[in-house]
C-alpha positions in Angstrom: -62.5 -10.9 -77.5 -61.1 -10.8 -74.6 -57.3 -9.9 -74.0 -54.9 -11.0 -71.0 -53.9 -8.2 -69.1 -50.5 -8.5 -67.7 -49.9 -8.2 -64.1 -48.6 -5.3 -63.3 -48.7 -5.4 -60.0 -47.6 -8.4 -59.4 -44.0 -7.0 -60.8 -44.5 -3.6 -58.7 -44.6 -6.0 -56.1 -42.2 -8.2 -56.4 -40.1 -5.3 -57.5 -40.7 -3.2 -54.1 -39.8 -6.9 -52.5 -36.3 -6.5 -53.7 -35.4 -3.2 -52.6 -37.1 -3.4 -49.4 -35.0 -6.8 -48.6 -32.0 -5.1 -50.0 -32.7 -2.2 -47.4 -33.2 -4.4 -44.7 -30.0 -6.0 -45.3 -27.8 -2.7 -45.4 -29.6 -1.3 -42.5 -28.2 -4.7 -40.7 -24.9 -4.5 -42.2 -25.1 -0.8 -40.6 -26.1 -2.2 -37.1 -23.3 -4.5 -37.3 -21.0 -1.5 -37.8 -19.3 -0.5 -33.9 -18.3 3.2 -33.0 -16.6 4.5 -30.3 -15.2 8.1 -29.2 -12.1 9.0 -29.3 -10.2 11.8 -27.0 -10.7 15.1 -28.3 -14.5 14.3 -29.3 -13.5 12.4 -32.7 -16.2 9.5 -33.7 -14.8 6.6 -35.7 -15.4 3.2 -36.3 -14.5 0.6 -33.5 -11.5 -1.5 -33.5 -12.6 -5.0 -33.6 -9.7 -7.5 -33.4 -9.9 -10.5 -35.9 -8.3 -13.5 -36.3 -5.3 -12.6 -38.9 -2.2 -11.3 -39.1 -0.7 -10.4 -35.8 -0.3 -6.6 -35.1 3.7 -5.6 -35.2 5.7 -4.4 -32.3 7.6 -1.8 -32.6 10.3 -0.3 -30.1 10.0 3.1 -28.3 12.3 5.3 -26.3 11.6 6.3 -22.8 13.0 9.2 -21.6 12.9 9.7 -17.6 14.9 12.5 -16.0 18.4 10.9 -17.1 17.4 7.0 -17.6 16.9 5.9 -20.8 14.7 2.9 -21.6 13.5 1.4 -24.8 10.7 -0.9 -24.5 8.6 -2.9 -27.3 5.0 -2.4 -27.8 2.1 -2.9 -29.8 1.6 -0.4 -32.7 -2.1 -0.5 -31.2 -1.4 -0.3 -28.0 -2.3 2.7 -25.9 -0.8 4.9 -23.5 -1.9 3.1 -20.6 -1.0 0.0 -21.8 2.8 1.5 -22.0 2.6 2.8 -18.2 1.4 -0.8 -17.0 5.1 -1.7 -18.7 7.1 1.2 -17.6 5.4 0.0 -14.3 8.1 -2.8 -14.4 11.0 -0.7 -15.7 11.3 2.1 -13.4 9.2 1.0 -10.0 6.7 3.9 -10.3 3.1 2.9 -10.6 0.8 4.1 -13.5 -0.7 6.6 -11.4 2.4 8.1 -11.0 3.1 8.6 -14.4 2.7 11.1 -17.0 3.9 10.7 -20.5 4.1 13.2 -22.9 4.5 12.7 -26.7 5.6 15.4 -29.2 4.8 18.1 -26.4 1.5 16.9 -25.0 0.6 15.1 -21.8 -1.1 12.0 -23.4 -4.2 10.1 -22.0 -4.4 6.8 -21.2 -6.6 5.2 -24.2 -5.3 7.5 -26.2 -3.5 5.0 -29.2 -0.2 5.7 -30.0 -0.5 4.9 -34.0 -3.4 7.6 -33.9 -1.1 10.0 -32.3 1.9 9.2 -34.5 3.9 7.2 -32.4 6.1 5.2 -34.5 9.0 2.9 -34.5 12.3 4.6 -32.5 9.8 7.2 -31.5 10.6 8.9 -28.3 8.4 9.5 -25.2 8.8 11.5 -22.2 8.1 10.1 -18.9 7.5 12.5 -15.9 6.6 11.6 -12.3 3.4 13.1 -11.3 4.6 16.2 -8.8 1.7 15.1 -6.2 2.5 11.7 -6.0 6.4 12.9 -5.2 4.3 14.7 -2.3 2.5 11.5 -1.2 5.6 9.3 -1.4 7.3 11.7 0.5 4.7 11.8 3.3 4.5 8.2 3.2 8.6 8.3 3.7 8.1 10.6 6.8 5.4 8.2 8.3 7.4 5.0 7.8 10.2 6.7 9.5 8.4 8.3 12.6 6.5 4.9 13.1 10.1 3.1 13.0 11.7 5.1 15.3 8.4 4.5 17.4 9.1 1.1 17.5 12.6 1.6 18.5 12.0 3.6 21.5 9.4 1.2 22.8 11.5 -1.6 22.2 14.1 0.3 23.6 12.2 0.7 27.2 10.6 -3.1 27.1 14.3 -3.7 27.4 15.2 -2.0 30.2 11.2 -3.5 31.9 12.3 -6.8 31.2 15.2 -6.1 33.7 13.3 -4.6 36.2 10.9 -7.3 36.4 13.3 -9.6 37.4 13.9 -8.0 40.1 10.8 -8.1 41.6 10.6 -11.6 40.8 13.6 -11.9 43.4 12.4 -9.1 45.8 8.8 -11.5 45.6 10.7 -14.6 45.9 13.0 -13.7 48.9 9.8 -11.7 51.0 8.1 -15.8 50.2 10.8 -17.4 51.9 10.7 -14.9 54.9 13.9 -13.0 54.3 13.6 -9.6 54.6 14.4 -7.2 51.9 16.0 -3.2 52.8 12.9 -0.8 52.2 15.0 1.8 50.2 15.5 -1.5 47.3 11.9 -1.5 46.9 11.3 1.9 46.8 14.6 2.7 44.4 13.0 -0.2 42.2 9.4 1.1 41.9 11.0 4.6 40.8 13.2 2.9 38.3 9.9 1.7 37.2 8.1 4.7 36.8 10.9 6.7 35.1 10.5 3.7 32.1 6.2 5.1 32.0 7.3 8.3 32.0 9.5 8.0 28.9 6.6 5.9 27.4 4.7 8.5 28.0 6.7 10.7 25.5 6.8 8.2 22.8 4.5 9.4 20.0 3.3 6.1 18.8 0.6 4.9 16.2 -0.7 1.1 14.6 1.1 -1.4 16.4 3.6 0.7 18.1 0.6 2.0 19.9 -0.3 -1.5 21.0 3.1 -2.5 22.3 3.5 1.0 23.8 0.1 -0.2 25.9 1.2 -3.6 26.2 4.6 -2.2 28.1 2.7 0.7 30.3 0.9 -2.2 31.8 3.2 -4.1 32.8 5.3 -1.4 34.6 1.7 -1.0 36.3 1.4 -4.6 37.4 5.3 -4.4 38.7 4.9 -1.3 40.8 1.3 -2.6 42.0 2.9 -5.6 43.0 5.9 -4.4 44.5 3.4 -2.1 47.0 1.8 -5.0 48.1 5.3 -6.3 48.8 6.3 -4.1 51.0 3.3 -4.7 53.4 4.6 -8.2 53.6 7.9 -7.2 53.7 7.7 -4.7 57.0 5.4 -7.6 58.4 8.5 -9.6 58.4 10.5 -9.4 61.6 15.3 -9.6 61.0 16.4 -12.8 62.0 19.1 -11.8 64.8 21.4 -13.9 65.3 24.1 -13.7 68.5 27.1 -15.8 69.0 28.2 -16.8 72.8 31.6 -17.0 73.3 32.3 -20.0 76.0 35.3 -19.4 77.9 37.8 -22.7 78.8 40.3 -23.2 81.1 
């Protein structure tokens, strides 16, 4: 007789199907799973923001030199995210700011829940020392490239008035009047007494370009006003005489 063996196997099998399909789905549910470092080396699981509740402000004190501010925030937020809004407040660009929380300069993803920042908490803000430096230079450039300006505009001025007077000296030699020698001459070294003090202007950028702009034209005045006095000495005085008729 002959007896039905059961299958063994078959439920080995089908039991090894399970758990391998249950391992393959925790392995994915593990893969799904996000992590990230955090500052000072810690490895935790990675925000992920979902559609739900949204995450509660909460107000924080700024303290800077003798301001005071109080801005609100995210409880998630991070430390950058609260110089991009101080950015607004006091002028100063994130850059140029460091914060320090409970004693400690804090980083900028550091969050602040995760360093204990809490509602009425209090933060210091500090201007970064270097970038008081920079500004400073920056403030020293501004003002050595205004007065710069100033000076040159200061000589195009006083060009613009010597031009016009060889525009009349040129005009008058035209028409065949003659013009006294010692006006042309005095004129051409008014003219180069205005180079000279362009010459000492310390100019840069655009001051630098008008600065060239003016030199040439003093140039073109005293070039013209030699070739003027060529055609001036070419010019012979008009005399005039007056006869005196005598009547009876």
């Amino acid at each position: 007789m002959l007896k039905k063996k059961s299958n063994v196997y078959g439920r080995t099998n089908e039991s090894f199907t399970t758990k391998t399909t249950s391992s393959s789905s925790s392995m994915a549910t593990e893969e799904e799973v996000k992590w990230e470092m955090r500052p000072g080396g810690m490895l935790v699981q990675k925000r992920i923001n979902k559609a739900g509740p949204l995450t509660p402000n909460m107000r924080v004190r700024i303290a800077y030199g003798a301001l005071r501010y109080e801005i609100s925030v995210s409880s998630m937020a991070t430390f950058g995210e609260v110089k991009k809004v101080l950015t607004g407040e006091t002028g100063l660009e994130a850059d140029e700011q460091r914060v320090v929380f409970r004693g400690k300069e804090r980083e900028n993803g550091e969050y602040l829940d995760m360093c204990g920042v809490k509602d009425r908490s209090k933060i210091v803000l500090i201007q970064d020392p270097s970038s008081i430096e920079r500004r400073f230079l920056e403030m020293r450039r501004n003002a050595k490239i205004q007065r710069a300006h100033r000076a040159v505009s200061d000589v195009s001025l006083e060009i613009d008035k010597l031009a016009e007077q060889v525009s009349a000296i040129e005009k008058s030699i035209s028409n065949g009047l003659k013009v006294p020698e010692l006006q042309i001459t005095t004129l051409i070294e008014m003219l180069m007494r205005q180079a000279i003090k362009l010459d000492c202007i310390a100019a840069e950028g655009d001051a630098s370009t008008q600065k060239s702009l003016q030199g040439k034209r003093v140039q073109k005045c005293v070039e013209t006003l030699d070739v003027l006095k060529i055609s001036n000495a070419r010019i012979k005085p008009v005399v005039v005489s007056t006869k005196w008729e005598l009547f009876d």
